[in-house]
N, C-alpha and C positions, 0 to 999 in steps of 0.2 A: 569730548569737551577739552580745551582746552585747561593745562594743568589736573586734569585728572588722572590719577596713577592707575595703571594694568599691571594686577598683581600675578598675570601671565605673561611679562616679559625674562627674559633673560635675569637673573642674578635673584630677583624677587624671594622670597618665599612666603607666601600667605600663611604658614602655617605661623610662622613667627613671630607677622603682625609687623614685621619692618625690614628697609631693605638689607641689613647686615645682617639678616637671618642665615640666606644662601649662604653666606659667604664664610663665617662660622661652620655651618655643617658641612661646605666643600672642604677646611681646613683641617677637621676634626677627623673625617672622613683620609684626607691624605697624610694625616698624621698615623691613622690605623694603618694604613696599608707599609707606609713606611718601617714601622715598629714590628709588623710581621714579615716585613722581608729583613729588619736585622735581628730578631730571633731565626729566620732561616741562615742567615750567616752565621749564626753562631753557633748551629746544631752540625754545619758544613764544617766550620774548622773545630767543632769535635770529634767528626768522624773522620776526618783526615788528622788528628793527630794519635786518634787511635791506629791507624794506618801507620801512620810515620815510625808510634813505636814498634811493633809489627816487622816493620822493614829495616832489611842490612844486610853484612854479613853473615849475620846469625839468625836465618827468618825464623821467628814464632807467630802462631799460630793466631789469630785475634781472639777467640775464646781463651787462649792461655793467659794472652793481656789481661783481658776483661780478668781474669780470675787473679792473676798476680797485683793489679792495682786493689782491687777488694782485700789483698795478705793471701789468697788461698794457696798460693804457689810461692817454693822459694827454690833454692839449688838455683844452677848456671842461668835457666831463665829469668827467675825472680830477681838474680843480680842482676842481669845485664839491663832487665826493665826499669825497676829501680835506683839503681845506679847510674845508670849511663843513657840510656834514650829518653826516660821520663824528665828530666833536669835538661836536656838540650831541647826536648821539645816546650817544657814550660820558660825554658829562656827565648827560644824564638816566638814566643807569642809574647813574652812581656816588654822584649827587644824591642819589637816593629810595633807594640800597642805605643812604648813612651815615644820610638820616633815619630810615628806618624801623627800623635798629639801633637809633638815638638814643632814638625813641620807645619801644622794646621795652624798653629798658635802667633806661629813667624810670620806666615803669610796674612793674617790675617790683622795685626799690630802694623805690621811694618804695610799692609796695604799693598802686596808683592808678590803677584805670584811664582815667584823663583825662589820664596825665602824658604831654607832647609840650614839642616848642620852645615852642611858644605858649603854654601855661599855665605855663611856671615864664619866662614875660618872654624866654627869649634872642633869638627872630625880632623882639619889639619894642624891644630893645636895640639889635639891628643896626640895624632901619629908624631908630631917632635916631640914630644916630651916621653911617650916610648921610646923613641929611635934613642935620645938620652942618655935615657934611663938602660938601653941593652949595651951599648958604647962602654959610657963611662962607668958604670954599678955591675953590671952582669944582668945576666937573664932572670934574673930573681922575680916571682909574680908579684911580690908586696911591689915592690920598686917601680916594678914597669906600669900597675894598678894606678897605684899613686901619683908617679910621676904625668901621664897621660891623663889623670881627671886635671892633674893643677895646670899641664899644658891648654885643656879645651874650657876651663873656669878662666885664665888668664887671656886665650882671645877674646871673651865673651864682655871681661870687664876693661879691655883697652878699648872695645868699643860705645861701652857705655860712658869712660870718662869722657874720650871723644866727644860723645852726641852729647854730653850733659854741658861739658864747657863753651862748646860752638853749638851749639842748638841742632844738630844735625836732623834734616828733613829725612823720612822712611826710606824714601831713594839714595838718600847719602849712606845710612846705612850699610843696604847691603850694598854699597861699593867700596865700602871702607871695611867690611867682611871681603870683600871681594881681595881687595888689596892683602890683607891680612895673609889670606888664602896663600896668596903666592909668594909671600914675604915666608909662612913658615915649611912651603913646601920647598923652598930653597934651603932653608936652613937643614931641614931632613935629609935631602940630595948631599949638601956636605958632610952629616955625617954620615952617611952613609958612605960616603965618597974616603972618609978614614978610617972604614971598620975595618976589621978583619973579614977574611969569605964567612967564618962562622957568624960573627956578627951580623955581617950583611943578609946572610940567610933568615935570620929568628927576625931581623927589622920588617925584612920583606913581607916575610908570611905572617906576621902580625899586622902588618897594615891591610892583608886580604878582607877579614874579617871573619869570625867562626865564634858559632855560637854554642860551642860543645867544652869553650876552656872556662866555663863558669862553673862555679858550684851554688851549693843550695842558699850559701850565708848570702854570697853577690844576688844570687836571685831573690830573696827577700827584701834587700835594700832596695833594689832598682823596682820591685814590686813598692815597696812603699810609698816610694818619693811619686810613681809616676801615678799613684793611686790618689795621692795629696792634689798633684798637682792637676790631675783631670778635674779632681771635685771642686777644684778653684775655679779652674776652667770653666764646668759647668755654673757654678754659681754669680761667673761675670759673662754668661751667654750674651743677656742684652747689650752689655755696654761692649761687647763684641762686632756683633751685629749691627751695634752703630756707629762704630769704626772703621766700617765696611763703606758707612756712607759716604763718609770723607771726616776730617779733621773737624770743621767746621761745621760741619752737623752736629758730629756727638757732642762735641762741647755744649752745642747747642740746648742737644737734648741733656743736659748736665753730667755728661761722663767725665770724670778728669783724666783725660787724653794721657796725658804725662806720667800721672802714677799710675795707671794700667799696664801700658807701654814696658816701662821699664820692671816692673812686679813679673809681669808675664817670661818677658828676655829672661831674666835670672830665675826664674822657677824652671822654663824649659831646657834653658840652657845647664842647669842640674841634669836634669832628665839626658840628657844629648853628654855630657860628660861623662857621668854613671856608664850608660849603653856603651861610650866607645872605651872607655879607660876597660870595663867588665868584654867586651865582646871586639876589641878592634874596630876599622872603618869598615862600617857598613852603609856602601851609598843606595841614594836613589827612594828609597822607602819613606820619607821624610819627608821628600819632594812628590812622590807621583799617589804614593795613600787618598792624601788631601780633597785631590784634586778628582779622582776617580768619588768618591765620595760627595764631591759636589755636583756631579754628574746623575748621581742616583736620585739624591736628597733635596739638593739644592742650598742655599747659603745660610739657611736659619742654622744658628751653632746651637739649639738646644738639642737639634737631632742628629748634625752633622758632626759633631764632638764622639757621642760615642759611634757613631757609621765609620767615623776614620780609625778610632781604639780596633776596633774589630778586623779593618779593612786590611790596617797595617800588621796586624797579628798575625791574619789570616795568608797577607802576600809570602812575608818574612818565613812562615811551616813552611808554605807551600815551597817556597825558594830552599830550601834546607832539605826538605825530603827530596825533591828533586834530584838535588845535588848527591844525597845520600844512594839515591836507584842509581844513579849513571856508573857511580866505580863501586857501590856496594860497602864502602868502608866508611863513609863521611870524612873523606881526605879532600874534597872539593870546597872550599871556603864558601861562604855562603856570601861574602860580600862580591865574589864574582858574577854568582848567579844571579844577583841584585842586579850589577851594571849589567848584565846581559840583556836582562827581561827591562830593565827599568829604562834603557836609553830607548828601545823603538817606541817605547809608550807617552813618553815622555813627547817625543816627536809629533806622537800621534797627536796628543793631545792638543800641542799647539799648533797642526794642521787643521784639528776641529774649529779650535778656539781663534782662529785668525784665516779665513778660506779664501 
């Protein structure tokens, strides 16, 4: 009969008594399966950082680890585990957890998906204000520390008084990060262009990136703020998500577009300072995290928020031990290994995303 409902068609579910029964239990259903593949990611980058510490110049044994993280072991291996591999590998996971938040956060405000540290200028704000900072002060770590956060917090707010004065569109944005970009990678070039050879060398290998010159104090900050800043993150998932829509949506749906917007820039943009002032440039991880995670997950940010913490965590070991196996000493920068692995992926992606 005409207008009579078949509680055996497609979406239905009789058990529920209504048609947004299915569709509830298919959501719930793929929320399960989603949350056990990132508990499998997260059991994978603990067993590779058990690995990672493990691995070097100095192999120890993974039962030695397992005993030396518990206190049971100390002498030359409990140092080197303790001191020196356990702190680089807890910085590459909280390195690539804040940028690849950072990146997620960018693309998703500014409605972009190219937004990262590196196109809206903050990684090449830091590198001038180290480069600066090793020129005119010395190689001093306070100096270069500091100098390099107030470098990547000062691209971050010439961009904001920008968009606040002329109303700048998301696309203006990141071209006015773009601009930025190239305005202070010139300025870098020049001084660099009047250092001394020693000079020039500590600028250089500090713009690599390396996630082995932090200590515990820097890794607890950058832990903090990116722990602040996730749990913001998570608690504006929605008005995220309908940002995603377009402008005119969210508003719609009552998000205020504008203070979002700008709260989010300068929360990450912390996040993205902290990691490069603490670790140098580290590209790519910021940018390609995100986006692999939208891949798995898809655009809801109540689950793609932490799939990117994880993903970016997980890339940044993996890029770090790598680099560590090939010379054995972790003399290989890890922001190398980033641009290596992260430009063909990067590619890839946008052959998927555009065919």
């Amino acid at each position: 009969m005409a207008g009579e409902i078949k509680f055996d068609e497609p979406g239905l579910n009789p058990r529920a008594g209504n048609p947004s029964g299915g569709i509830v239990e298919t959501y719930l259903s793929g929320t399960r399966q989603k949350m056990l593949l990132l508990l499998a990611l997260t059991g994978l980058m603990g067993g590779i950082a058990v690995y990672s510490i493990a691995m070097g110049a100095y192999a120890i044994p993974l039962w030695d680890v397992l005993a030396a993280l518990s206190g049971k072991i100390t002498g030359p291996a409990g140092v080197v585990i303790t001191s020196i591999r356990l702190p680089r590998v807890v910085a590459a996971m909280v390195c690539g957890w804040g940028l690849s938040v950072s990146g997620l956060c960018l693309q998703s405000v500014l409605k972009n998906p190219l937004g990262s540290p590196a196109t809206l200028g903050i990684s090449q704000g830091a590198a001038f204000g180290a480069a600066l900072s090793i020129v005119v002060f010395g190689a001093k770590l306070f100096s270069v520390t500091t100098f390099a956060f107030a470098g990547a917090m000062g691209a971050m707010f010439i961009i904001l008084i920008l968009a606040g004065i002329k109303r700048l569109a998301p696309e203006a944005v990141i071209l006015t990060g773009v601009a930025l970009s190239a305005l202070f990678s010139s300025a870098t070039a020049l001084i660099q262009y009047l250092a001394t050879e020693i000079q020039l060398a500590i600028v250089i290998f500090w713009t690599f990136g390396d996630v082995g010159r932090s200590n515990w104090r820097e890794i607890l900050i950058l832990s903090g703020v990116t722990a602040a800043v996730t749990l913001y993150l998570m608690a504006r998932r929605w008005d995220l998500n309908a940002m995603m829509l377009g402008e005119d949506n969210a508003k719609g749906l009552g998000v205020n577009v504008e203070r979002t917007r700008i709260i989010s820039l300068l929360a990450v943009s912390l996040i993205c300072a902290l990691a490069t002032a603490f670790h140098g440039v580290i590209a790519f991880v910021g940018l390609i995290a995100p986006h692999i995670s939208r891949k798995l997950v898809g655009e809801d940010h109540g689950i793609l928020i932490p799939f990117s913490s994880v993903i970016g965590a997980l890339i940044l070991l993996c890029a770090d031990t790598l680099g560590r196996v090939i010379l054995g000493s972790g003399a290989l920068p890890v922001g190398i290994i980033t641009s290596f692995l992260g430009a063909p992926m990067f590619l890839y992606l946008l052959i998927r995303r555009h065919p």
